[in-house]
C-alpha positions in Angstrom: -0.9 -13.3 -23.6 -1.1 -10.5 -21.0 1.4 -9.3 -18.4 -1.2 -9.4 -15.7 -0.8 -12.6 -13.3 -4.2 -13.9 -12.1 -2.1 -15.4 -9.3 -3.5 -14.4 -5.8 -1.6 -11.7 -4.1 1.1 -13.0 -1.2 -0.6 -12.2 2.1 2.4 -9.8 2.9 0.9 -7.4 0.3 -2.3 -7.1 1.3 -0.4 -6.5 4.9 1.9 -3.8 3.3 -1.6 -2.5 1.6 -3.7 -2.1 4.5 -0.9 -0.5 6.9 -0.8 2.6 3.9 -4.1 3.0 3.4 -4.5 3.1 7.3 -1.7 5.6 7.2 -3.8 7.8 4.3 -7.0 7.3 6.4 -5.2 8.5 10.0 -3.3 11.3 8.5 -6.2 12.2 6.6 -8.6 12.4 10.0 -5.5 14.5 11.7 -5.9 17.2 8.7 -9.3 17.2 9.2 -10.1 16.2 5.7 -13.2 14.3 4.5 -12.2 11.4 1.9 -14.4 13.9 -0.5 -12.0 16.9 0.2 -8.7 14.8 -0.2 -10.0 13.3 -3.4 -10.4 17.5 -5.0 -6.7 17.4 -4.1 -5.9 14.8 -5.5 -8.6 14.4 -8.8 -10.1 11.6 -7.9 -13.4 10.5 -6.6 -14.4 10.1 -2.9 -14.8 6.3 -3.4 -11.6 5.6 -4.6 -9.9 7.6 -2.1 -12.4 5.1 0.4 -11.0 2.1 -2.0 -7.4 3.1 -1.7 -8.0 3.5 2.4 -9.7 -0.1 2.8 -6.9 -1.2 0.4 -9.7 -2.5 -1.4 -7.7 -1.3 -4.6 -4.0 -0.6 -5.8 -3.7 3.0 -7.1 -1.4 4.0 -9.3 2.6 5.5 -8.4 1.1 9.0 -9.8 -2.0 9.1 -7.3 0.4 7.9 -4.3 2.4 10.7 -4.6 0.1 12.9 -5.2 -1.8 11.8 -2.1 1.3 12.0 -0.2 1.6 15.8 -1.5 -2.2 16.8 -0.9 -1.4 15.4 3.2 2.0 16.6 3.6 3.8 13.5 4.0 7.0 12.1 2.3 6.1 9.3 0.0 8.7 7.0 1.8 7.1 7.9 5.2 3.4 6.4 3.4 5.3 3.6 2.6 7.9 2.6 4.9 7.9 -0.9 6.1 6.9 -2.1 9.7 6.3 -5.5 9.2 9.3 -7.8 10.4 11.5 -8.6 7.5 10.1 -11.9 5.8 12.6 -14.4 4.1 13.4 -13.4 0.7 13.4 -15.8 -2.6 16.1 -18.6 -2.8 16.9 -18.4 0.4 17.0 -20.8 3.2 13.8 -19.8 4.9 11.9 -19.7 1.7 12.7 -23.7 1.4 13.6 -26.6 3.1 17.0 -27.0 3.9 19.3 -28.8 1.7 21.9 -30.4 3.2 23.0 -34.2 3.1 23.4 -36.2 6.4 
C-alpha cells in the first residue's frame, strides 16, 4: 500500500511542467549559464538540470527554489500560471449537466 498513484498524469500537468522548465531553460540561456554551471549552483548534476528543463522529471520543492535562487527569479514568477483557467472538480464543466426537463 503506497501513497504513489500509478494513474497517468492530467495533460494540464505535463502543460504546467513544460512551460517551467522552458522558463528554467530561457532564463538559464539569458544568464549565460550552461545546464552544467546552473547545476554547481544548485548540487545537482547537468542531466537532471536537462531532465527538469525537458520536464522529463518532477524535482523536488527544495531544488525549485533553489533553482529559482541560483537564476534570480521569484519562485512564483517560475511558476505562475498562463494556461487559461481549466474547470475545477465538481463543477459544472467537469460533468454533464444535471438538470431535469
Amino acid at each position: 500500500m503506497g501513497l504513489v498513484s500509478s494513474d497517468p498524469l492530467p495533460d494540464w500537468v505535463l502543460t504546467r511542467r513544460r512551460a517551467i522548465g522552458a522558463r528554467i531553460r530561457s532564463r538559464r540561456l539569458t544568464q549565460n549559464l550552461t545546464q552544467e554551471r546552473l547545476g554547481e549552483l544548485v548540487a545537482i548534476d547537468s542531466k537532471t538540470v536537462h531532465r527538469i528543463e525537458y520536464a522529463i522529471s518532477d524535482p523536488p520543492l527544495s531544488t525549485v527554489l533553489r533553482i529559482a535562487h541560483a537564476l534570480d527569479l521569484a519562485v512564483e514568477d517560475l511558476l505562475r500560471d498562463d494556461a487559461p483557467a481549466r474547470p475545477r472538480r465538481g463543477t459544472q464543466g467537469d460533468r454533464g449537466s444535471t438538470s431535469a426537463t
